[in-house]
C-alpha positions as CSV (number, residue, x, y, z in Angstrom):
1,X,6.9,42.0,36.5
2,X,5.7,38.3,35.6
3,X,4.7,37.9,32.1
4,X,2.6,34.5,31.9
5,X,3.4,32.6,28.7
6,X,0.0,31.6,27.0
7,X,-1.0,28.0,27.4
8,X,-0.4,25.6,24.3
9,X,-2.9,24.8,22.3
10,X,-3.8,21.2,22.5
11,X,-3.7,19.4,19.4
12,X,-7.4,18.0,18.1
13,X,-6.6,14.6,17.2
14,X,-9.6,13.3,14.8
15,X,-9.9,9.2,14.2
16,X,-10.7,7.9,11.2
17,X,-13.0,4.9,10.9
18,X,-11.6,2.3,9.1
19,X,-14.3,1.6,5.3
20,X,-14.9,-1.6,5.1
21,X,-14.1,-3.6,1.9
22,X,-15.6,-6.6,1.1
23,X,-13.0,-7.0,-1.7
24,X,-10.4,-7.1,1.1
25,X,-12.4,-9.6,3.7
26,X,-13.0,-11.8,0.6
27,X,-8.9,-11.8,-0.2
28,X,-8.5,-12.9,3.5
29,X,-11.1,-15.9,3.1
30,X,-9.2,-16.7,-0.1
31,X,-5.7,-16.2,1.9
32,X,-6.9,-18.7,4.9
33,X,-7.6,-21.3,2.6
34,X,-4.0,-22.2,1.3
35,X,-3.2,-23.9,-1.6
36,X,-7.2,-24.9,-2.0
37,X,-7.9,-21.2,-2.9
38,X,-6.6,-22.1,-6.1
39,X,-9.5,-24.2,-6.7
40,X,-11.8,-22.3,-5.2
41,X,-14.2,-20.3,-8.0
42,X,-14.8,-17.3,-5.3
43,X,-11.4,-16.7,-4.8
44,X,-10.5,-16.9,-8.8
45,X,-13.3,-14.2,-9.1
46,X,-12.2,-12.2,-6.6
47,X,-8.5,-12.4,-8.0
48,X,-9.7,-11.2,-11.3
49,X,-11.4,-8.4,-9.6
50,X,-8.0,-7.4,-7.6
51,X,-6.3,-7.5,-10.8
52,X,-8.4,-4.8,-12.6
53,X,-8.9,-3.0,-9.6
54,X,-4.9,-2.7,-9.4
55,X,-4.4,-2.3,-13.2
56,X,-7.5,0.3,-13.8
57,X,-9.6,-1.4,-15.8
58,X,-13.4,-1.7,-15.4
59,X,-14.7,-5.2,-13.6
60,X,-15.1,-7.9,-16.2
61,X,-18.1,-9.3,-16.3
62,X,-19.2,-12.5,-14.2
C-alpha cells in the first residue's frame, strides 16, 4: 500500500503598498539641500512638524 502525503499548502504572500507621506518626501527635499536647508523656511516648518509628530504633540500652528 502507497499512502500519498497531502500536498503543502502554498503560502499566500499579500504586498503591501507602500502610503505615501508628504512629511517624509518634504524631509528628503530638506535632506538634498545640505547645509542650505538650514536657511530654508520649508524645511524649518517641516522640522517643527517632525518634532511634534515624534514627541506627540498637536502641529503648531503656521
Amino acid at each position: 500500500m502507497t499512502r500519498k502525503e497531502p500536498a503543502p499548502e502554498t503560502a499566500r504572500i499579500r504586498t503591501v503598498e507602500p502610503v505615501r507621506d508628504p512629511l517624509r518626501e518634504q524631509q528628503r527635499r530638506c535632506q538634498q539641500l545640505g547645509q542650505t536647508a538650514g536657511n530654508d523656511a520649508g524645511c524649518l516648518r517641516v522640522w517643527a512638524e517632525t518634532r511634534d509628530r515624534f514627541l506627540g504633540r498637536a502641529p503648531t500652528p503656521a
